[in-house]
MARZA-353759 format. One record per residue: residue in one letter; x, y, z of N, C-alpha, C, CB in turn. Coordinates in pm, whole numbers, plus 50000, padded with zeros to 5 digits. Glycine has a CB too. Example, Ala and Ser with C-alpha at 12.3 -4.5 7.8 and 13.67 -1.06 7.14 Angstrom:
A513194943150780512304955050780513204967050780511314955350905 S512854977550708513674989450714512905000350787514084994050572 
//
This chain:
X930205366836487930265365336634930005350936672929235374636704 X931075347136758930775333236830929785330836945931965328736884 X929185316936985928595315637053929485318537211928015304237009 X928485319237343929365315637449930065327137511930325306237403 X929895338837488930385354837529930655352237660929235368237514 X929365343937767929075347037883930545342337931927695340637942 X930695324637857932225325237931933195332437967932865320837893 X933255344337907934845352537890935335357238010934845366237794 X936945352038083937135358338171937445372338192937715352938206 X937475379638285937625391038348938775391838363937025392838452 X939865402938307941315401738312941295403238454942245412238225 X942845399938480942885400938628943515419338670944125386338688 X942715418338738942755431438794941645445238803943765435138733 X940875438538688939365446138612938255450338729938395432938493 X938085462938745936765465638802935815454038814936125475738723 X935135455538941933905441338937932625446838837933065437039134 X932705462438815931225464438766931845472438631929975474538888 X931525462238495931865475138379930535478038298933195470338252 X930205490038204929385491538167929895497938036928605496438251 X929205491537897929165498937735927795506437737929175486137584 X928205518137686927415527937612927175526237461928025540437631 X926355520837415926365525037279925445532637212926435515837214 X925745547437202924905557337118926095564737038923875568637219 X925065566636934925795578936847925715593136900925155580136702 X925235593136998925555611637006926395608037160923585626637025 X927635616937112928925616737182928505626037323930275623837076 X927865634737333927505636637442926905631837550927205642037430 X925485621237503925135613837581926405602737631923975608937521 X927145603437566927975593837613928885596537733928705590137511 X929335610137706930275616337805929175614537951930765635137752 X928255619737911927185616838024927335610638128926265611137991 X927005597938069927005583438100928395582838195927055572937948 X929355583238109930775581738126930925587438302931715592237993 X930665603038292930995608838388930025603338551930855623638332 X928845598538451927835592938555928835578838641926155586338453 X928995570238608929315557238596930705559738680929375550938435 X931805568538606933005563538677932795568738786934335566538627 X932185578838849931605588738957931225572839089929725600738871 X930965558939028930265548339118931275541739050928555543239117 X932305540939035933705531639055933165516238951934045526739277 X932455527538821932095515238714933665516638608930185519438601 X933815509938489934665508138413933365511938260935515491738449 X933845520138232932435525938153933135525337989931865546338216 X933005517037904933285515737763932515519137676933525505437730 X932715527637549932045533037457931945527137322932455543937453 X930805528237221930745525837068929635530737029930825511837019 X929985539536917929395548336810928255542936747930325551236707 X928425534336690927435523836635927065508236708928015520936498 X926175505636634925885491036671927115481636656924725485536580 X927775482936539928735472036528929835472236583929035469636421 X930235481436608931695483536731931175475436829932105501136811 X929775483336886929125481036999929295462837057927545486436960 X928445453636923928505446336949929895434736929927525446336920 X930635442736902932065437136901932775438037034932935444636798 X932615452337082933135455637215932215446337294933055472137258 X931095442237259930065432737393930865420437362927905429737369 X931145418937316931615399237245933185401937299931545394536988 X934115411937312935505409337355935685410137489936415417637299 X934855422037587934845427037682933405423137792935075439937635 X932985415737731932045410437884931725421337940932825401438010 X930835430137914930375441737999929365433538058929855456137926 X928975439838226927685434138291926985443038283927645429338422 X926275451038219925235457138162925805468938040924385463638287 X924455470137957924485477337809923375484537825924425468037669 X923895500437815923085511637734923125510337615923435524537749 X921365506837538921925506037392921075516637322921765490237318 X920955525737290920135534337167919545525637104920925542637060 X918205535337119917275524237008917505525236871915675526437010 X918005540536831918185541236749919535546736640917345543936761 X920075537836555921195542836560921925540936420921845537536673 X922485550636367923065552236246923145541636151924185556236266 X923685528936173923605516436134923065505536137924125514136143 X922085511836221920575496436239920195505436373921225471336291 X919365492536362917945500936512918635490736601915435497836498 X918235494436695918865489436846918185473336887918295502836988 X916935472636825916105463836869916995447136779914275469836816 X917095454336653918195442536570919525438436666918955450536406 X920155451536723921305446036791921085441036903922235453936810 X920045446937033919415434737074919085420837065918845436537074 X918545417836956918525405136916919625397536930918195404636804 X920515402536866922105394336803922865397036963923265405736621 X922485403437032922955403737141922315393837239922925416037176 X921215391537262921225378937358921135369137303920325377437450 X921255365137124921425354637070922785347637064920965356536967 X923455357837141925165350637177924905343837307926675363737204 X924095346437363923855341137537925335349437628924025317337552 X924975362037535925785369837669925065373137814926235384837618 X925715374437912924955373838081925035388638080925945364738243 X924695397038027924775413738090923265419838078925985425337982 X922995427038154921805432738136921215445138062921565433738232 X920635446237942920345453037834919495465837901919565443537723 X919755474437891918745489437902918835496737749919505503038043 X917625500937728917615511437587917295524737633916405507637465 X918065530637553918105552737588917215547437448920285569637569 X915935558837500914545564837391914475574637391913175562537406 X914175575837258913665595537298912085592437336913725611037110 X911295601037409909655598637433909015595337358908925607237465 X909055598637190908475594737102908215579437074909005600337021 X909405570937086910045556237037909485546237184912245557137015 X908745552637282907975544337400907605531637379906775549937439 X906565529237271906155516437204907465505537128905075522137083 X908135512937114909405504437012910245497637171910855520236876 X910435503837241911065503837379910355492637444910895518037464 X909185492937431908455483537542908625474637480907035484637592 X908865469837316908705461637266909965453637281908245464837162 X910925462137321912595458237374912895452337510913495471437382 X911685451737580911815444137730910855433237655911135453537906 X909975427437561909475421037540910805405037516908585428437445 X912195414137431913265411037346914085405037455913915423437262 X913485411337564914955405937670915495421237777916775400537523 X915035430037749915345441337751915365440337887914635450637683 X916255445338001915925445438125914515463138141917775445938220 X914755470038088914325486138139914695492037980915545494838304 X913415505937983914055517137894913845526237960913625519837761 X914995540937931914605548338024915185559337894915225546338197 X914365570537890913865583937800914905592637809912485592237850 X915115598637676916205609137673915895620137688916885610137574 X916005627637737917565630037827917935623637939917765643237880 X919155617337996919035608638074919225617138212919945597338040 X918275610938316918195616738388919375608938495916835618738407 X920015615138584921155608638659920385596038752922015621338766 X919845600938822918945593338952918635582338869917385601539026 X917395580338812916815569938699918245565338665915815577138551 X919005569038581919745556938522920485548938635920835561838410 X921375560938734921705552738809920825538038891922125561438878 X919465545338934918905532238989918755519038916917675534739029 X917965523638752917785511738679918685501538644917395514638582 X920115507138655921335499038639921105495038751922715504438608 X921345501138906921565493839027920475477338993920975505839181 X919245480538996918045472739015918615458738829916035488239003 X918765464538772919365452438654920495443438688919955459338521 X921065450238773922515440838819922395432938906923675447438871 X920945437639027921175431039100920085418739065921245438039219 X919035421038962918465411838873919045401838825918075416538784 X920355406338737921425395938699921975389338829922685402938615 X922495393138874923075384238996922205374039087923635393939095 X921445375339099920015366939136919445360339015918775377139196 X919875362538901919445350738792920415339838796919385355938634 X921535345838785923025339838802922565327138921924405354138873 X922425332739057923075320839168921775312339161923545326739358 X920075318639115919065306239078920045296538965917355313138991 X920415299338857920995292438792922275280438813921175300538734 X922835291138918924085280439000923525272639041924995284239115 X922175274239149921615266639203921025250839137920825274739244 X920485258438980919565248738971920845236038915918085253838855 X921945245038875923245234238788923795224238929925075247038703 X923995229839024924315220839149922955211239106924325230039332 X922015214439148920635200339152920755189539039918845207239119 X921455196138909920945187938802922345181338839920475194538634 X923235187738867924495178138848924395167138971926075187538857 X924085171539090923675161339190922545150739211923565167339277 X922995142739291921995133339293920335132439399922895122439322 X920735144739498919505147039575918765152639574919465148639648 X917975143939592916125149339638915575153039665915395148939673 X916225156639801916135162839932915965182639910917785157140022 X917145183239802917175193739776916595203839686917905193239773 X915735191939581914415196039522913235198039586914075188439442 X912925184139678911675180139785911765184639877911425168139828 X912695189539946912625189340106913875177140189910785184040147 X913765183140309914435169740405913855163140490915425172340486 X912905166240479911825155040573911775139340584910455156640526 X911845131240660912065117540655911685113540534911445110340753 X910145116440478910045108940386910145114240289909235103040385 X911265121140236912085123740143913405117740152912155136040133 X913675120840206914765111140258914655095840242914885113240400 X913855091140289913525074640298913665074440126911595068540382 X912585084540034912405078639905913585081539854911275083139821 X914635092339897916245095039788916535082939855917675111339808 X916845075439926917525063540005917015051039864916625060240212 X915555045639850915275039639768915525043739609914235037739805 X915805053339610915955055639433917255056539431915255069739350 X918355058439486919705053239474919775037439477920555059039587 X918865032939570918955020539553918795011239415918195017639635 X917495015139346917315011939233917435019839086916355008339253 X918345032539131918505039838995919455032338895919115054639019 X920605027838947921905018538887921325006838780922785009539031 X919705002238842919524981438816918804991338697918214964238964 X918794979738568917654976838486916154975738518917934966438441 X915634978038674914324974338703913544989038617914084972038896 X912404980938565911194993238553910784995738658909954991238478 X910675009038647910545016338795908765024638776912235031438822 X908185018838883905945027138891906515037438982903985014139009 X906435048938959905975056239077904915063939099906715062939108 X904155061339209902585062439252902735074639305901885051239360 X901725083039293901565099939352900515105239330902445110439300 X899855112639434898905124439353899525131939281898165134239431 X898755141039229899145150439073899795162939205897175157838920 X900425162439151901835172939169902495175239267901705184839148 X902655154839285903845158139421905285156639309903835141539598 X905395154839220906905155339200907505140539088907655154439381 X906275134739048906645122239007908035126638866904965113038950 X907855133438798908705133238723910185141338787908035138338603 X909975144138876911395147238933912015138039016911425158839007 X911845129439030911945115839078912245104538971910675112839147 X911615110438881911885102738719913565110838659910105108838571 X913555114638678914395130138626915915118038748913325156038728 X915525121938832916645115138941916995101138976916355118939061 X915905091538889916715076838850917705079538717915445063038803 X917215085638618917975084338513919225094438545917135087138383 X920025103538626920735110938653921355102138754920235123238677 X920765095238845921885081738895922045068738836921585076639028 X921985066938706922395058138663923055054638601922035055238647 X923675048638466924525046738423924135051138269924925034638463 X922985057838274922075059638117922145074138131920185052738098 X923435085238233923255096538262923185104238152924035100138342 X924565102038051924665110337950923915106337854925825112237912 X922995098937811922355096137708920475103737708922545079137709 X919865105237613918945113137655917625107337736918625119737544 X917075119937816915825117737917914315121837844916095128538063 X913985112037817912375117937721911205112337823912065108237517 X909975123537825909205121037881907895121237754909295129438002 X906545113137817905425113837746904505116037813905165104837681 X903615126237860902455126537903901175121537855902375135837916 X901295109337908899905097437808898385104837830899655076037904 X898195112737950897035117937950896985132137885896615117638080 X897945134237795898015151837740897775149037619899515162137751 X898085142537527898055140437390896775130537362899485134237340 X896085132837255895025127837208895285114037153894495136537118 X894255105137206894245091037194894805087037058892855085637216 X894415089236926894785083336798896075090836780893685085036674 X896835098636839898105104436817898975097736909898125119236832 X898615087136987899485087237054900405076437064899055090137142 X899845066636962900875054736925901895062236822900035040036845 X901375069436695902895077036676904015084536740902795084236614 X903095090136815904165096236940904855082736986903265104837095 X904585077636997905485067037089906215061436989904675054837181 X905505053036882906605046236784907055052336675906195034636731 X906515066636660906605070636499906155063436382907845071836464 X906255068636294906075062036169906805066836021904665062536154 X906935057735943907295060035838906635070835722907365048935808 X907255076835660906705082035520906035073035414907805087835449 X904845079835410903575073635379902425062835409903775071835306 X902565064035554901885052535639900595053735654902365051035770 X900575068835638899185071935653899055086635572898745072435823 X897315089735578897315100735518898175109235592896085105335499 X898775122135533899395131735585900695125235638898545138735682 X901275113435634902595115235658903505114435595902915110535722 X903915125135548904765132235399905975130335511904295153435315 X906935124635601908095127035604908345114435726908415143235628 X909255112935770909225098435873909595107735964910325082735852 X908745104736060909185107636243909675099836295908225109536348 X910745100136394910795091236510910075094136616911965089936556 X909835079836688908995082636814910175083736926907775069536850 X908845082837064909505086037195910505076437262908485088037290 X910325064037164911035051937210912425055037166910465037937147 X912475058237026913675054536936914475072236993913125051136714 X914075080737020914135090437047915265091837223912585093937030 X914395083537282914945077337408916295067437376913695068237480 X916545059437320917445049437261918525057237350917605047937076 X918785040837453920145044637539919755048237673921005057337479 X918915054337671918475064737770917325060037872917955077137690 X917005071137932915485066238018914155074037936915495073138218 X913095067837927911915069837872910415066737987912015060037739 X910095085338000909315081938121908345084838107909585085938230 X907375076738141905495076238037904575082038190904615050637962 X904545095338180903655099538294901805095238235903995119638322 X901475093338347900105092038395899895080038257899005109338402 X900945069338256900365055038213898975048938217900975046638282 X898425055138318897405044438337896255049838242896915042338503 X896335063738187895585068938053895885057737909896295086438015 X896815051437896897165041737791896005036737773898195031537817 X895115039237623894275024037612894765012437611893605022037506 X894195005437614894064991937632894864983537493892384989037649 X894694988437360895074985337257896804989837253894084991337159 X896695000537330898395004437263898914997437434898965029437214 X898454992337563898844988837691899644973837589897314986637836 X898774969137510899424953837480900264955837369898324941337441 X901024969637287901774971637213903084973337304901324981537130 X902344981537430904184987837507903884974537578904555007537643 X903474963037609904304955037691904844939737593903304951537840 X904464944737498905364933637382907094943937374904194933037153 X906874959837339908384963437323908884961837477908654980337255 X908624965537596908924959737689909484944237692907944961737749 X908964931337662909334921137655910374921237537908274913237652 X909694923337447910444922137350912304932137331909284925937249 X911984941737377913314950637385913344955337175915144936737469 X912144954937156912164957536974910824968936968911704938536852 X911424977536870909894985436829910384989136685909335001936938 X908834991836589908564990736461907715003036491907974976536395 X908265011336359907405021636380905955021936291908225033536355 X905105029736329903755025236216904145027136060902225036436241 X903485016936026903645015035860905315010035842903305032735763 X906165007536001907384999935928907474988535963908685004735944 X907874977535826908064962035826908414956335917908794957235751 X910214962435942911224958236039911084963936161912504960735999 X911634954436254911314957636396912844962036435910614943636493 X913284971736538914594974236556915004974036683914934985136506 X916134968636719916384963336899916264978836986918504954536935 X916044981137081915924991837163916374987537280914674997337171 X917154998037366917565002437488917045014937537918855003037488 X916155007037627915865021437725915115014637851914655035437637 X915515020837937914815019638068913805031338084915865019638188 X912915020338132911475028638152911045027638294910195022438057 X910445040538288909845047838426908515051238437910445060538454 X907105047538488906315052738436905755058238581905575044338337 X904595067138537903945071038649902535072238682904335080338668 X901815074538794900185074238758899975080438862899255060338742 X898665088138887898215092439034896785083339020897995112439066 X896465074438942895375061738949895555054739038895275052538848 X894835051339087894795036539150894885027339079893775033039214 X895985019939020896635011338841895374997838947899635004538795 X895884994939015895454978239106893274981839083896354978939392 X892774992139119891634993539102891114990138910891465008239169 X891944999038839892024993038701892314985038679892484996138629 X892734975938735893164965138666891944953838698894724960938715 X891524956138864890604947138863888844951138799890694943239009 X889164961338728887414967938649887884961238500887044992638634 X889034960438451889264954838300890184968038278887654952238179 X890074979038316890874993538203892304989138217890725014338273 X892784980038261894554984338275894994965938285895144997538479 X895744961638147896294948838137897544947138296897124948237957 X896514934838340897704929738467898674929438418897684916438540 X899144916638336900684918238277901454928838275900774915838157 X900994940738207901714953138195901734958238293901374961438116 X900774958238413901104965438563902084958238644899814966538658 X902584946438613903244936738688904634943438633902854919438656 X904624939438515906194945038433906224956838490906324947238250 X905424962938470906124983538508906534982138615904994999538527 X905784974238740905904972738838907064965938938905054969738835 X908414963738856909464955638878909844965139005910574953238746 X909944976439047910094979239158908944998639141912084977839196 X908154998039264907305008739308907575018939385906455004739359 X907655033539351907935044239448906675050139442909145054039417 X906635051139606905445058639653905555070539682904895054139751 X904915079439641905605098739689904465100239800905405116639522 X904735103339916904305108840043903085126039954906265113940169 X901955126440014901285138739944901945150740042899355138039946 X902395167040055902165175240099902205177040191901635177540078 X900835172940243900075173040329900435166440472899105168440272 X901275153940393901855145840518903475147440561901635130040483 X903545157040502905195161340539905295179640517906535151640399 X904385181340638904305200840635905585205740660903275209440768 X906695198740731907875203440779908445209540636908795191340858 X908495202540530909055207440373908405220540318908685195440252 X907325220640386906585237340348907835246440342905335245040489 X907815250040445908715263240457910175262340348909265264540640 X910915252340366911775252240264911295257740154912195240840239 X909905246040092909695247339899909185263539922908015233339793 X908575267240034907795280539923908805289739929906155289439976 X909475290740053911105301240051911855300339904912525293740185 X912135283739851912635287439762911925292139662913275280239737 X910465284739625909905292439521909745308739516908705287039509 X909395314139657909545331639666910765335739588909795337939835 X911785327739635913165333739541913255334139391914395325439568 X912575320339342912805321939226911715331939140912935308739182 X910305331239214909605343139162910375354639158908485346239234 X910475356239234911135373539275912325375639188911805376139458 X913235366539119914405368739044913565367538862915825354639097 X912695360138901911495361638770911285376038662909925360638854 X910425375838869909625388038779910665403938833907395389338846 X911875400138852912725411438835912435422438977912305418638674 X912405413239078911805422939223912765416539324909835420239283 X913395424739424913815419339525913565412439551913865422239593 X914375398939652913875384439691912875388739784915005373339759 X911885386439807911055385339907911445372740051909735382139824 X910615380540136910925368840240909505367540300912205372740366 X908805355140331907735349540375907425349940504907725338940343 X906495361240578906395361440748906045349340810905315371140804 X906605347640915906305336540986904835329640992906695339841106 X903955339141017902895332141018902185332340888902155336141118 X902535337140810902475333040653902925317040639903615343440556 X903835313640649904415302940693904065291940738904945305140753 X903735290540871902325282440931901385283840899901935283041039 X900835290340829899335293540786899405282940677898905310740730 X900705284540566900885272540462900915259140513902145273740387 X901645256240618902025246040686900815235340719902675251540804 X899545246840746898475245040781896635237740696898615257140819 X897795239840547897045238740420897035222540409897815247240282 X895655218340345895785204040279896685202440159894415199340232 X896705212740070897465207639926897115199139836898515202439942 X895625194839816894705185139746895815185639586892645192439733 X896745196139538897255200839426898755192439465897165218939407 X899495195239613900285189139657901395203339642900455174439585 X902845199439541903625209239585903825218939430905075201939661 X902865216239361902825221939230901675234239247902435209739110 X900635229939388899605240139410900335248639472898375236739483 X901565245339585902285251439659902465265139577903495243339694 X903785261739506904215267039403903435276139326904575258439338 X902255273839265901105281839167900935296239287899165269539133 X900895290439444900305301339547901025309039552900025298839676 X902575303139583903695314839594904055325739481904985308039614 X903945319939378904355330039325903315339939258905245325639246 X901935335639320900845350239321901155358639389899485349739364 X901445346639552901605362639621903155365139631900855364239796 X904055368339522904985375539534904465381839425906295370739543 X903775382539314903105396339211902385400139326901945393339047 X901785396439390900385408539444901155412339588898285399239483 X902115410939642902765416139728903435430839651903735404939783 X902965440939774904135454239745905285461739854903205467139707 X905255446839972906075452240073907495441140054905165452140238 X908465438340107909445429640088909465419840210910705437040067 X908425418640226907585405240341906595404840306907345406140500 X906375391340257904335384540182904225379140291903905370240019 X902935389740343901985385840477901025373940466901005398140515 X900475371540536899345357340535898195363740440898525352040723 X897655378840425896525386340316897115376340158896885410040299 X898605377440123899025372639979898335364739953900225367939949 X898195354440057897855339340001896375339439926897815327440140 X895985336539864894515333239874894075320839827893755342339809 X893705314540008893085299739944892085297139853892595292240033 X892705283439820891695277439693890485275939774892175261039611 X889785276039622888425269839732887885255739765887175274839684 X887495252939871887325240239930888815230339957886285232939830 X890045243440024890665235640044890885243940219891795232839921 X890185244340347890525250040425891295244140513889735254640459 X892215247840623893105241040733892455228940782893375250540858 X893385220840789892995203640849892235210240976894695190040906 X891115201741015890295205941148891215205141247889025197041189 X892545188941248892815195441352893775202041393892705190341415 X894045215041284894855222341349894225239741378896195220841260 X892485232941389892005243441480891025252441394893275252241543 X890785247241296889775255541231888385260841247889665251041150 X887645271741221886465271541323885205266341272886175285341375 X884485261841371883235248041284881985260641289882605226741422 X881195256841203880205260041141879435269841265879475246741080 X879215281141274879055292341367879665293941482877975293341399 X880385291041503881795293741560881755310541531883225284041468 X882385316041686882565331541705883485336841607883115335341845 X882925344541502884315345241420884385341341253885305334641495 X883575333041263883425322941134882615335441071882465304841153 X883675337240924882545343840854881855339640758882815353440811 X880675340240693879575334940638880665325340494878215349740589 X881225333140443882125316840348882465310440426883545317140252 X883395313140559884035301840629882585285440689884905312340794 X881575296640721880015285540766880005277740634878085295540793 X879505285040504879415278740394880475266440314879275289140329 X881525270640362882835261840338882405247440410884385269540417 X882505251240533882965242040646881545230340557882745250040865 X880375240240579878735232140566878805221440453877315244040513 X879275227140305879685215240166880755207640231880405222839998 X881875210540307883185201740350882325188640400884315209840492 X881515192840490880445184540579879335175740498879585195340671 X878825179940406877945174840332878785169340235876935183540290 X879805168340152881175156940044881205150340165883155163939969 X881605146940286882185142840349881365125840404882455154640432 X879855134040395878785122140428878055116540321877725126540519 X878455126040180877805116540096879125109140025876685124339986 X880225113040028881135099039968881375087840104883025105239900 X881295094340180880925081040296880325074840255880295081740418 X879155080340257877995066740225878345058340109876385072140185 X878605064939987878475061539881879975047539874878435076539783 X880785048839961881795041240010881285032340067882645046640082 X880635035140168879795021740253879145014340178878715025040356 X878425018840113877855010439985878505003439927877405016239888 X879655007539806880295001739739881574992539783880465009939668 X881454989939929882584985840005884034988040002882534975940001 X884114998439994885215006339956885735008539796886255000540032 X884935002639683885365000339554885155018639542884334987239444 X886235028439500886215040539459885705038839304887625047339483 X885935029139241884865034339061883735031739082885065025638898 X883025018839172881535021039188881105037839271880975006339293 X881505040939362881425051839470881165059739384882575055739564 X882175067139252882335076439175880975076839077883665074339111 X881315061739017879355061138959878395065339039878655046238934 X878555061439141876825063239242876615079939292876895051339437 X877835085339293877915100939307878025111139124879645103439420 X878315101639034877715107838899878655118038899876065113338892 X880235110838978881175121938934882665110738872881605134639099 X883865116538799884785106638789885505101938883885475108938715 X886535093538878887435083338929888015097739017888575072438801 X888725108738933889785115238962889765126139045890255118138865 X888175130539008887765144539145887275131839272885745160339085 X886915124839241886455115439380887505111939453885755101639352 X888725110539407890015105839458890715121439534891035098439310 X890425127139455890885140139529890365147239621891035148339464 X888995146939611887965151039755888475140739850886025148939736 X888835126139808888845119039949889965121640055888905104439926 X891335124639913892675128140014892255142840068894425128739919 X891515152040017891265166040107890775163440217890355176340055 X889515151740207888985150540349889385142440416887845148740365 X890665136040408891095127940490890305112040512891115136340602 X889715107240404888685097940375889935089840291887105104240289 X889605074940364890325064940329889455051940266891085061840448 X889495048540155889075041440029888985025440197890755041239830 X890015021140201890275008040277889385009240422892065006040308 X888905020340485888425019640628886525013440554888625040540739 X886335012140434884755010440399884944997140361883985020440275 X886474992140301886274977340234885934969340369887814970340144 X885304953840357885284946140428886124939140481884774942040401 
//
């Protein structure tokens, strides 16, 4: 069997809905048969697995009854070999009650549903209805996401809000040039999809997109990651790797949260930077490289640089041109878009009707800080489309994080306020008390956020994030 099934056209003239049976007992089949054409399906049969999966590979059925168990192999094997063609149809297994556990283990496989023999009419009919319309909602997320990757906007990942807009305006501008491109963000407004969308407008489209998360991988691993190394450079390296550089070659190479780089490997990447050469560990020769680099940070790089953690030089180079991502918070109008779409794609997920988000569900989000930005968005929605059981997620779905409540001023109630219940007092009371001791601790340090962070005996990165929750600005304390 060849790869690519899903391609196969539909002769012209073919029913829109066909369905294969494959069991060995000829009665269940007639079953089926009589079930199916009864709803204006095109209903095809096979005895065994191997017809079966011959008839799936010539005939493009959009869904398969398959027996789990069956004269010439178990169902769960032809399963396998069946979505290992990347055929698009949706798999159901006929069980007898006994084979329950083998069954469940077949939605583990890919399986849309199993449903118990004898087949009952109602049940099968629905589980097919509910699989097809699963497939078809995997299908147009998928159209969807192939329009985004093939296009060049932003807008349609982020939102349309001006300042989305303003930033797709600047990254067309500089996706085409050779500039190294910083882009500055809190953690999870989107920096690598923004990374993702210089190298897709540029001229490095078809060549490959590698990313490195400098703050995910452990410090002494992470110059091989980047340059690789040769066989026998070190203990344990029985075989030569390439790194992320040589790996990238041609392409764009995008180093999230840079500003984690020690200091020792900061003055390795801005020699291959200058240099346009990298040597992998333990190799002699140095070898020319092409790649445009993208990096990213939610640091304050300019605060590091003036404490010693982050070489100027190398912030200057990365810095050949800077994108700033707007947080969340400051562009609520994009709410409603991202979580609508994320509801959709949950809901085609986890195999449930699309849901739709009540209005004041809606504003209630609108209403959120987003200290997480649009990745917290995202984490919310698609809880409450599992813990939703109506086909509208009410404002109950949501459940805020903690210590992230509605901006005051869009009306929140202060500390015994009619109404306020004892978390909401307790909330508001710590909101109130962070609020006056990183003040102070700001006033003090004249706005320097790494002294502030010392004098509060917490890091750089929760201090930075309490300040954008509370709306506390680093520059209103400097002199």
């Amino acid at each position: 069997m060849h790869h690519g099934m899903s391609t196969l056209a539909r002769p012209a003239g073919a029913p829109e809905k066909r369905l294969l049976v494959v069991d060995d007992d000829a009665s269940c089949r007639r079953l089926i048969r009589a079930i199916f054409n009864a709803e204006g399906f095109e209903v095809l049969e096979a005895e065994d697995t191997r017809s079966g999966l011959e008839r799936a590979e010539k005939e493009a059925p959009d869904v398969v009854l398959l027996d789990l168990l069956m004269p010439d192999g178990d169902g769960l094997s032809a399963l396998e070999r069946l979505k290992a063609t990347g055929a698009d149809c949706a798999v159901l297994m006929l069980t007898a009650e006994h084979d329950v556990k083998a069954a469940v283990a077949a939605t583990r496989l890919g399986a849309y549903d199993y449903l118990t023999k004898p087949v009952d009419q109602e049940e099968v009919l629905s589980s097919v209805r509910h699989a097809l319309e699963a497939r078809n909602l995997r299908r147009e997320v998928q159209r969807l996401r192939q329009r985004l990757s093939d296009g060049p906007t932003l807008e349609a990942l982020m939102g349309a809000s001006s300042a989305v807009e303003r930033l797709a305006e600047r990254v067309a501008t500089v996706a085409p040039t050779r500039f190294t491109v910083l882009v500055l963000g809190e953690t999870g407004t989107g920096k690598e999809l923004v990374a993702q969308a210089l190298h897709r407008q540029s001229d490095r489209r078809e060549a490959p997109f590698i990313a490195l998360d400098c703050g995910a991988i452990p410090e002494p691993l992470l110059e091989s990651e980047l340059f690789g190394y040769e066989k026998g450079s070190f203990t344990g390296a029985d075989r030569k790797k390439q790194g992320r550089f040589q790996l990238a070659q041609g392409g764009t190479l995008f180093l999230d949260e840079v500003g984690n780089l020690p200091l020792g490997l900061q003055a390795k990447l801005l020699r291959v930077l200058e240099s346009q050469e990298v040597a992998p560990v333990g190799g002699a020769r140095a070898t020319p490289l092409d790649v445009r680099f993208v990096a990213a940070t939610n640091d304050d790089l300019e605060a590091r640089v003036q404490e010693g953690r982050f070489r100027a030089d190398l912030y200057f180079r990365l810095a050949q041109y800077t994108l700033r991502l707007t947080p969340l918070r400051d562009r609520p109008e994009d709410i409603p878009y991202l979580a609508t779409r994320f509801a959709t794609e949950a809901s085609v997920e986890l195999r449930r009707p699309v849901l739709e988000i009540a209005p004041d569900a809606l504003a209630w989000l609108q209403r959120r800080p987003w200290p997480g930005n649009v990745r917290e968005l995202r984490n919310s929605v698609r809880q409450a489309v599992l813990s939703s059981r109506e086909m509208v997620i009410r404002r109950d779905a949501f459940k805020a994080a903690p210590g992230t409540a509605d901006r005051p001023s869009r009306g929140t109630l202060p500390p015994g306020a009619p109404g306020a219940s004892l978390r909401d007092v307790a909330a508001a009371a710590v909101r109130e008390a962070e609020r006056a001791a990183i003040s102070g601790a700001l006033r003090d340090a004249r706005g320097n956020k790494s002294r502030a962070a010392r004098a509060l005996q917490t890091d750089y990165k929760t201090l930075h994030l309490k300040m954008k929750a509370l709306g506390i600005r680093a520059r209103d304390f400097s002199d």
